[in-house]
C-alpha positions as CSV (number, residue, x, y, z in Angstrom):
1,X,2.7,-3.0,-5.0
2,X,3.5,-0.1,-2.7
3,X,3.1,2.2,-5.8
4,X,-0.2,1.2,-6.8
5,X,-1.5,1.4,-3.7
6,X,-0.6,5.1,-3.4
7,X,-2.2,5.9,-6.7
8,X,-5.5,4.0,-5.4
9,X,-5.5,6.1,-2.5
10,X,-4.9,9.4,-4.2
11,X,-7.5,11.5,-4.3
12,X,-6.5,13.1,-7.9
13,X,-6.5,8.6,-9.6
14,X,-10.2,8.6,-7.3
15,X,-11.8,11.7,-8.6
16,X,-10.5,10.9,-12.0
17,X,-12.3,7.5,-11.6
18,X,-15.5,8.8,-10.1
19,X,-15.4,11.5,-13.1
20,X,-15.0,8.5,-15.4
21,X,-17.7,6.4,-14.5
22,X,-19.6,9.6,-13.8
23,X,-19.6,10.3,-18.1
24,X,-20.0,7.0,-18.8
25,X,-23.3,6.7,-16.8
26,X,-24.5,10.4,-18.3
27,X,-23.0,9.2,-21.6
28,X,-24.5,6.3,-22.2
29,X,-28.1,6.1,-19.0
30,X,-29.0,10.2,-19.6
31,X,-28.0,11.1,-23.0
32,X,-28.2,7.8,-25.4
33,X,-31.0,6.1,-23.7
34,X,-32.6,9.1,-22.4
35,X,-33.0,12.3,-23.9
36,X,-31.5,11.5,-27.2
37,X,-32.0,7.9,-28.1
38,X,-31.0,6.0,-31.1
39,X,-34.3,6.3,-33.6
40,X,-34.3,4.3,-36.7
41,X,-36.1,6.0,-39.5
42,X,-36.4,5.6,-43.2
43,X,-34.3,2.8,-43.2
44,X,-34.2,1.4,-46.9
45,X,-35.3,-2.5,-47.5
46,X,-31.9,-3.3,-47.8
47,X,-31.9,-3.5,-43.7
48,X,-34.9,-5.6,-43.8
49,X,-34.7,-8.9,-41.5
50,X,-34.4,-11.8,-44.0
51,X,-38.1,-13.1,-43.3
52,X,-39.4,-9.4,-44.1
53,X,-37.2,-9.0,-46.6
54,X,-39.2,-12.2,-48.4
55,X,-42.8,-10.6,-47.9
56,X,-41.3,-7.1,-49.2
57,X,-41.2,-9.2,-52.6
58,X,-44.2,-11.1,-52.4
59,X,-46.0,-7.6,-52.1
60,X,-43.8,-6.0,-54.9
61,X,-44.6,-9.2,-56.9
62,X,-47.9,-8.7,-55.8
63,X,-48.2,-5.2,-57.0
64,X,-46.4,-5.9,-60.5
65,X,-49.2,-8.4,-61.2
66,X,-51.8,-5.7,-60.8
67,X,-49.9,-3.0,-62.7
68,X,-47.4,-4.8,-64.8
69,X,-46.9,-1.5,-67.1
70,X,-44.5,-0.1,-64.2
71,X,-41.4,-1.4,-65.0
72,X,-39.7,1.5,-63.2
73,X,-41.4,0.9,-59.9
74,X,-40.4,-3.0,-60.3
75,X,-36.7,-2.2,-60.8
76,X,-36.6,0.4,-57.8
77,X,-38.4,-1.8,-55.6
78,X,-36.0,-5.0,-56.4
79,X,-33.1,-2.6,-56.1
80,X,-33.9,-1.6,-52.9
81,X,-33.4,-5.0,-51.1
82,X,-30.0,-5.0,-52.6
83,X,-28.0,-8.2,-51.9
84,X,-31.1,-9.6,-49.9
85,X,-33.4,-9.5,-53.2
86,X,-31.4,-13.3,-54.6
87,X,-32.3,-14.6,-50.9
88,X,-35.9,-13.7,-51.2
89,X,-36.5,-14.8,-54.7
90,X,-35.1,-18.3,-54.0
91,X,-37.3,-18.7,-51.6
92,X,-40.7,-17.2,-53.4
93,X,-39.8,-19.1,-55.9
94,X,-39.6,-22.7,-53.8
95,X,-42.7,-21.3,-51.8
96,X,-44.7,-19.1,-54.2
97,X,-47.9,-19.7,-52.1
98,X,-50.7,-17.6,-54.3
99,X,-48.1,-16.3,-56.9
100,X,-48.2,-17.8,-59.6
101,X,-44.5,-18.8,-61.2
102,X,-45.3,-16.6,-64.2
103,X,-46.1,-13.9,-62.5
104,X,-42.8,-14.4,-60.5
105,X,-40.6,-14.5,-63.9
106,X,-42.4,-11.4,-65.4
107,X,-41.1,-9.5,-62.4
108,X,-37.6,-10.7,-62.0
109,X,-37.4,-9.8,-65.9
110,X,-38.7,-6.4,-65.4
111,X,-36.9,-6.0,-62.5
112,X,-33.8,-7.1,-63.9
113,X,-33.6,-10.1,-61.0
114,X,-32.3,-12.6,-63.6
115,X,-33.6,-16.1,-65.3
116,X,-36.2,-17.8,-64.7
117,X,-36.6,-20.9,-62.7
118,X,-35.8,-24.2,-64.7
119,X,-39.1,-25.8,-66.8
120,X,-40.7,-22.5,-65.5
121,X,-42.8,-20.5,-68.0
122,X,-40.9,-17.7,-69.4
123,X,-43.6,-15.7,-71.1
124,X,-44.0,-12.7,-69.2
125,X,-47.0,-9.9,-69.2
126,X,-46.0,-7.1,-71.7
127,X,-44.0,-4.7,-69.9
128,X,-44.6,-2.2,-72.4
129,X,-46.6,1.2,-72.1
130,X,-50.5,0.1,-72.5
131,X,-52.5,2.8,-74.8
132,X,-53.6,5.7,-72.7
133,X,-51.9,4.9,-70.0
134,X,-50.3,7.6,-67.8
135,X,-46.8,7.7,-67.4
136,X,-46.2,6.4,-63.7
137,X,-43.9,8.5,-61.3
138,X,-41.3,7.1,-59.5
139,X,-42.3,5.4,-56.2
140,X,-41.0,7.1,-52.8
141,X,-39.0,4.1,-51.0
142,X,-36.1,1.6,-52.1
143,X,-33.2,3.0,-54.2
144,X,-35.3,6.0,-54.6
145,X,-35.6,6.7,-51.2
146,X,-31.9,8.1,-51.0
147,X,-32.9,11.7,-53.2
148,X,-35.6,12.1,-50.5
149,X,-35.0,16.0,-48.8
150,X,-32.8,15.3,-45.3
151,X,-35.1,17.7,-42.5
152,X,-33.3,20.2,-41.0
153,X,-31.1,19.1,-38.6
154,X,-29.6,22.8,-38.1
155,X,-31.0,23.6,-33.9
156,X,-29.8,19.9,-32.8
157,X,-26.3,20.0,-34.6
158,X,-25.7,23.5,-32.7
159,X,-27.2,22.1,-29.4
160,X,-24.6,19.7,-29.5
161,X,-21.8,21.8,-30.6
162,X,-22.6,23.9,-27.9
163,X,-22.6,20.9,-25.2
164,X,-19.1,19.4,-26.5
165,X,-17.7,22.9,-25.9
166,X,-19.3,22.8,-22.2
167,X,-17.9,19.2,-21.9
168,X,-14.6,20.2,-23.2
169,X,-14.4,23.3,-20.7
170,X,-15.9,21.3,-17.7
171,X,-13.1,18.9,-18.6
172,X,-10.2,21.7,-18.9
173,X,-11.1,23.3,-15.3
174,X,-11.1,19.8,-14.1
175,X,-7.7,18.9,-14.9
176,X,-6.7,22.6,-13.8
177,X,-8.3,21.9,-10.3
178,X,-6.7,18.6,-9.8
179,X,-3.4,18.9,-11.6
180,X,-2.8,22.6,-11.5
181,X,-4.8,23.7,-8.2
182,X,-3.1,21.2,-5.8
183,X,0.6,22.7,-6.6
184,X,0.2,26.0,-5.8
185,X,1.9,26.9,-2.6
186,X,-1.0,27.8,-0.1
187,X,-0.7,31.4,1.6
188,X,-0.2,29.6,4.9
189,X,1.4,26.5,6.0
190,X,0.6,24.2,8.2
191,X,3.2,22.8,10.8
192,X,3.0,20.0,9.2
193,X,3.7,21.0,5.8
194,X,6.7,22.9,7.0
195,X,7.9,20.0,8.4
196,X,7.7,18.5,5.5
197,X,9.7,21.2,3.5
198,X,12.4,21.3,6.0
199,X,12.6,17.0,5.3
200,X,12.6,17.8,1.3
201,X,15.6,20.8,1.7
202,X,17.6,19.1,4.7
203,X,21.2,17.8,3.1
204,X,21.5,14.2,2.7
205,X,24.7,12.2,3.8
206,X,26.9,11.5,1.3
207,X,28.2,8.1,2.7
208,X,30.0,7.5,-0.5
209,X,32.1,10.8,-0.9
210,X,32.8,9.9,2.9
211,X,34.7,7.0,1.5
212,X,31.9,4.5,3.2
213,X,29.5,2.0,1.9
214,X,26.5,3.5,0.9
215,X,23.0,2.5,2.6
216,X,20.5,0.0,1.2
217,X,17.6,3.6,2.1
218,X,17.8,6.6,3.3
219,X,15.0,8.7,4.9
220,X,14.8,12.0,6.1
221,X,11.9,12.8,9.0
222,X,11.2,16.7,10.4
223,X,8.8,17.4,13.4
224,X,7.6,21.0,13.7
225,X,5.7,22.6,16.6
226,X,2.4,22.2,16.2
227,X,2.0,19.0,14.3
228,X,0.6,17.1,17.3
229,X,0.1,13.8,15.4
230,X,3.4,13.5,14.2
231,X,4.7,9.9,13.7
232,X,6.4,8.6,11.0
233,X,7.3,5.3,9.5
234,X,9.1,4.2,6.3
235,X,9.0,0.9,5.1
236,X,12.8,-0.9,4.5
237,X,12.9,-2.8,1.3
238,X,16.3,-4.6,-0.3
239,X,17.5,-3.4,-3.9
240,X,15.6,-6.2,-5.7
241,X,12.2,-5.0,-3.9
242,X,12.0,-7.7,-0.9
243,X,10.2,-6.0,2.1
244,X,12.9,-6.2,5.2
245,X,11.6,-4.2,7.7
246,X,10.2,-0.9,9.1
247,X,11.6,2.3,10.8
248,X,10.5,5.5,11.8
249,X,10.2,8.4,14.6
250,X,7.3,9.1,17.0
251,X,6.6,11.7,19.8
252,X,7.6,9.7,22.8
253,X,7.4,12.6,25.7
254,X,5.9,16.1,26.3
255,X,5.7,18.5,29.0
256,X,3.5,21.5,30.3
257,X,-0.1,21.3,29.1
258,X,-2.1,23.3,26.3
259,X,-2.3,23.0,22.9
260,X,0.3,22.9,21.1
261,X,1.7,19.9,22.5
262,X,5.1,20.5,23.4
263,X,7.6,17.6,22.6
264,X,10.6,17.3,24.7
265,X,11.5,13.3,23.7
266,X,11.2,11.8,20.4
267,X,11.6,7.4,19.8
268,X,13.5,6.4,17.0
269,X,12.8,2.7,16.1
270,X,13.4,-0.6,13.8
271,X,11.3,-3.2,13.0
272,X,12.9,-6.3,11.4
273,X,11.4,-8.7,9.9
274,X,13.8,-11.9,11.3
275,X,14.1,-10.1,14.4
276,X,11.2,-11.2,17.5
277,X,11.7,-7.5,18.5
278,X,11.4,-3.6,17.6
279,X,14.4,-2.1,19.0
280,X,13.7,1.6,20.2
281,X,16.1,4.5,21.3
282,X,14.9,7.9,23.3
283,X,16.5,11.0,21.7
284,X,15.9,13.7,24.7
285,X,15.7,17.7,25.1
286,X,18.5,19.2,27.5
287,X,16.0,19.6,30.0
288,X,14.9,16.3,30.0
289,X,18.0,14.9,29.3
290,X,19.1,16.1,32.9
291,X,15.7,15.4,34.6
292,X,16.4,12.1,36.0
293,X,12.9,11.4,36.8
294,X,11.9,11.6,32.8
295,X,15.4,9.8,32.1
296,X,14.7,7.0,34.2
297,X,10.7,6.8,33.2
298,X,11.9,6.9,29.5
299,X,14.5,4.0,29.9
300,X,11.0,1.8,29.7
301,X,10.7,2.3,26.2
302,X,14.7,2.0,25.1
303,X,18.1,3.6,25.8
304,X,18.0,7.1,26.7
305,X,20.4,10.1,24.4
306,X,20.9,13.6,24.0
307,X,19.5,14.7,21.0
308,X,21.6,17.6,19.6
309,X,23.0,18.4,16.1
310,X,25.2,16.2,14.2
311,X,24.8,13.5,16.9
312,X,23.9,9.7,15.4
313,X,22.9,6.8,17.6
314,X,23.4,3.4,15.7
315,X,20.3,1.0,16.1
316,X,20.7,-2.4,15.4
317,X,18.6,-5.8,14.9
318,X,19.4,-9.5,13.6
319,X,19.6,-8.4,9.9
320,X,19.6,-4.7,9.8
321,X,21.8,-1.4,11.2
322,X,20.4,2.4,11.4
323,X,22.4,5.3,12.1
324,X,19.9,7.9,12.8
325,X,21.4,11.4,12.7
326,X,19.8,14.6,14.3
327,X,20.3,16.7,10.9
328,X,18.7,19.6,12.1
329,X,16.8,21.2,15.4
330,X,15.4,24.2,17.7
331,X,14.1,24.5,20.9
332,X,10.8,26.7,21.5
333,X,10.2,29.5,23.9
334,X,7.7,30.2,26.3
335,X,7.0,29.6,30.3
336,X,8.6,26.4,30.2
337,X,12.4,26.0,31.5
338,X,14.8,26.8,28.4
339,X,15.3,23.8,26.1
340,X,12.7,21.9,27.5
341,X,10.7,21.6,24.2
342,X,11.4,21.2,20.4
343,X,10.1,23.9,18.0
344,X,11.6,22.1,15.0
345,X,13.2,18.1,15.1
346,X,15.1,17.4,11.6
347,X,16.3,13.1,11.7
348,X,17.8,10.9,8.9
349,X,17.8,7.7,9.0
350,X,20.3,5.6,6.9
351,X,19.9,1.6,6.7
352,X,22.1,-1.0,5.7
353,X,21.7,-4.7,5.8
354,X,24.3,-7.0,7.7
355,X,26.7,-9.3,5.6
């Protein structure tokens, strides 16, 4: 569950969604109901609706009565409603309102539609060329429709060749930006992004090669000067994923005034879960550390230790022991009295769960 909620809340899985939506809504809103719409156009009868599909006939019908020399118009207009045509003759046939059902045999046997209906008349009008008639061209529409010239779709095909290549470089330098962009090592860091380097290169305790039980987690926190908001917190979870608890390090004292603030005590605490409290401990500065007024005001928030390098102070609830473990730190320099102030703070914090 953690996981997913830090892909919700990254901003790469956010813009990606927003870019989603974003095409979908110029996709389908702007460019297919918009500019370029779907047009139906010279659609054969084939595609007719089953109820126009019927009056189709009745008017080809219709026609064939008044010239019944054009076979060839018949044939191409009954081949044009394709599988439909049986549907429609079925029912001109049971409803032949002013057709007559001779007239309605003559054209499915011109047409090539098939029999006549039962006890119907089968004589049908001759079909052959009447003298001095003119031979009749072949209609525009049906199965005829299909040698009809295509217009010139040449402009719009390289309108939209040259939009997908847009799209697809749009898309490229978006993944570069978001994918790419984000790694590259900015020409200046901020304090807090050195602290965080220092965490990712510090040197992990090797509890096992020490010939001890390894911790359930391991974290590794770094403070550097500068990063006034500094507090950390790491959630403890057991092997098979149960949420146990919380730790983490805070800023817990400064001294002098001005920005940067300048830390001289950090507070290293665990939260458990079974336990009704959140046990603290006050890692101090040398200076501090021998200022019995800041020792004795500091004692409010836990027990009081000299943070120096190598040193571990063991933290323990109901259910759960930390050994946190100053990895790594520097004192800054300036008016203040020597070692008064951290300029870099470098803790791990190892947890193991009580048997």
């Amino acid at each position: 569950m953690k996981t997913i909620t830090e892909q919700v809340r990254n901003p790469k899985v956010i813009a990606g969604a927003i870019g989603f939506i974003a095409g979908l809504f110029i996709g389908l809103v702007i460019l297919g109901w918009w500019l370029w719409p779907v047009q139906y156009k010279d659609a054969a009868p084939v595609h007719l609706e089953a109820s126009y599909a019927e009056d189709y006939l009745r008017m080809a019908i219709e026609s064939y009565r008044a010239n019944p020399a054009d076979v060839v118009m018949a044939k191409a207009r009954w081949d044009g409603l394709g599988k439909a045509g049986k549907t429609a003759l079925e029912k001109v046939r049971a409803n032949p309102g002013t057709l007559s059902p001779d007239v309605i045999n003559a054209f499915a046997a011109a047409s090539g539609a098939g029999a006549s209906a039962p006890g119907a008349a089968t004589k049908a009008p001759a079909a052959t060329k009447a003298p001095g008639a003119k031979a009749t061209a072949t209609p525009k529409g049906g199965a005829a429709a299909a040698a009809e010239e295509k217009p010139d779709n040449t402009l719009r095909n390289v309108l939209l060749f040259l939009m997908c290549l847009i799209t697809l470089g749009l898309a490229a330098f978006l993944i570069y930006y978001f994918l790419f962009r984000g790694t590259r090592r900015p020409t200046k860091l901020t304090p807090a992004m050195q602290a965080q380097q220092a965490a990712r290169e510090a040197q992990v305790t090797d509890y096992a090669a020490l010939g001890e039980e390894p911790p359930m987690t391991q974290f590794m926190s770094s403070y550097k000067l500068g990063d006034d908001l500094f507090d950390e917190s790491f959630s403890i979870d057991s092997p098979s994923g149960e949420f146990m608890g919380e730790c983490g390090v805070g800023i817990s004292e400064t001294i002098g005034v001005g920005d940067p603030k300048k830390v001289t005590a950090f507070e290293v605490w665990i939260f458990d879960k079974n336990d009704i409290q959140t046990v603290t401990k006050v890692l101090l500065s040398a200076n501090a550390f021998q200022d019995e007024a800041v020792k004795s005001r500091l004692k409010a928030k836990g027990d009081v230790e000299l943070a120096e390098i190598g040193k571990q102070v063991v933290l323990e609830t109901q259910t759960l022991q930390m050994v946190a473990r100053v990895v790594e730190q520097t004192y800054g320099e300036g008016a203040l009295p020597p070692k008064s102030f951290f300029d870099q703070f470098v803790l791990e914090l190892a947890v193991w769960q009580k048997k």
